[in-house]
C-alpha positions as CSV (number, residue, x, y, z in Angstrom):
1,X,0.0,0.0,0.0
2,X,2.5,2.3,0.7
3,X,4.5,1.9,-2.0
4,X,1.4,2.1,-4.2
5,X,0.9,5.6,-2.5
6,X,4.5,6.7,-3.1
7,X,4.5,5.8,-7.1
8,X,1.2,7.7,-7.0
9,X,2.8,10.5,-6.0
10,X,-0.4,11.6,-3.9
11,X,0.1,14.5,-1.2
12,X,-1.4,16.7,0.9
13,X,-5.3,17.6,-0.2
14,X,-5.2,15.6,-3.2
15,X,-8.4,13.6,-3.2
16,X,-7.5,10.3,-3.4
17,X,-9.7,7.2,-3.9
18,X,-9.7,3.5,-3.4
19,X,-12.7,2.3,-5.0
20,X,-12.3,-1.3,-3.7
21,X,-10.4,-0.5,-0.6
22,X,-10.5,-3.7,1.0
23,X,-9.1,-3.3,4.4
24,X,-8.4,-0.1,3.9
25,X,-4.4,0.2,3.7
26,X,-4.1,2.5,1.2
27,X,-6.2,4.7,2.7
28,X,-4.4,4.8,5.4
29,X,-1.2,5.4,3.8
30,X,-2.6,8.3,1.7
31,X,-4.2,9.4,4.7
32,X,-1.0,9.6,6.3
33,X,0.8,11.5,3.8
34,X,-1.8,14.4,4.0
35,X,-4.2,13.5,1.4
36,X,-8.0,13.3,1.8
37,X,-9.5,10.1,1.1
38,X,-12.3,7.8,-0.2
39,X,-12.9,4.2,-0.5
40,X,-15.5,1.5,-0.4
41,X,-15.6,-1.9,-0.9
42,X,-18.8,-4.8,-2.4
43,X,-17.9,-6.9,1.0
44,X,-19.5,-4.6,4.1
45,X,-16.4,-7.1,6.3
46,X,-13.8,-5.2,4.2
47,X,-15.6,-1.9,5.1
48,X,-16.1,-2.7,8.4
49,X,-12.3,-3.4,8.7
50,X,-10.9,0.0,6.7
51,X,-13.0,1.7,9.3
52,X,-11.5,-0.1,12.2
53,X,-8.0,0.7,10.5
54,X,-8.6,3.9,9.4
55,X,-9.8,4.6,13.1
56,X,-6.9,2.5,15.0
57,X,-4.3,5.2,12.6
58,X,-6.3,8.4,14.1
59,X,-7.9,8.7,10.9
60,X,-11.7,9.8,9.7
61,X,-13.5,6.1,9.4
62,X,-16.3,7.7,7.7
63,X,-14.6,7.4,4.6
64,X,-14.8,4.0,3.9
65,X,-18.4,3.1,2.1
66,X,-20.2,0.3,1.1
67,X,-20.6,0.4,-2.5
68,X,-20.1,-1.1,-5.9
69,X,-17.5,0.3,-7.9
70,X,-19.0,0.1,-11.3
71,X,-21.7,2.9,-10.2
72,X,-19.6,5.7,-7.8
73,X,-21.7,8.3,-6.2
74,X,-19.1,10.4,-7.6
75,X,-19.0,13.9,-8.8
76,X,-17.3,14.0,-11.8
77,X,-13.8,15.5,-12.3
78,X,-13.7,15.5,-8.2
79,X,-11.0,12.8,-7.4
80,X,-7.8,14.0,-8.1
81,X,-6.0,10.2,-7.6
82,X,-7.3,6.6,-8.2
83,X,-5.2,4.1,-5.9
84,X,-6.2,0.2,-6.1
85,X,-5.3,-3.1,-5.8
86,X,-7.5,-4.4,-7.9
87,X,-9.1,-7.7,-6.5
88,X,-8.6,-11.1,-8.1
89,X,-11.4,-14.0,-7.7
């Protein structure tokens, strides 16, 4: 995650988003770099742990939502960085 972060080259108040964000480790690595973020997940377990994570790193949990990627309640043009590991399975 955090190397994914650092290629990204993501900073402070870029938006970045995870769309399937899992247990939420990138999150928290952009978070800790100074970067807003936003992620959900299809599997409400994986949300429920990016909150827990996101929360255990001092971190807003609200960010992490259940949703399917393929429809985004996204404005468009608002996310300044897209950061995933895309899942395999």
């Amino acid at each position: 995650a955090a190397s994914l972060v650092t290629i990204s080259k993501a900073g402070p108040d870029d938006l970045v988003l995870d769309p399937c964000c899992g247990a939420g480790t990138i999150l928290v690595e952009a978070a800790a770099r100074g970067a807003r973020v936003l992620g959900g997940d299809s599997n409400r377990e994986a949300v429920l742990a990016a909150r827990a994570n996101l929360a255990g790193a001092g971190f807003n949990a609200s960010f992490a939502a259940h949703w399917d990627a393929r429809f985004l309640p996204l404005e468009r043009g608002s996310i300044k960085r897209v950061i995933c590991n895309i899942p395999w399975g």
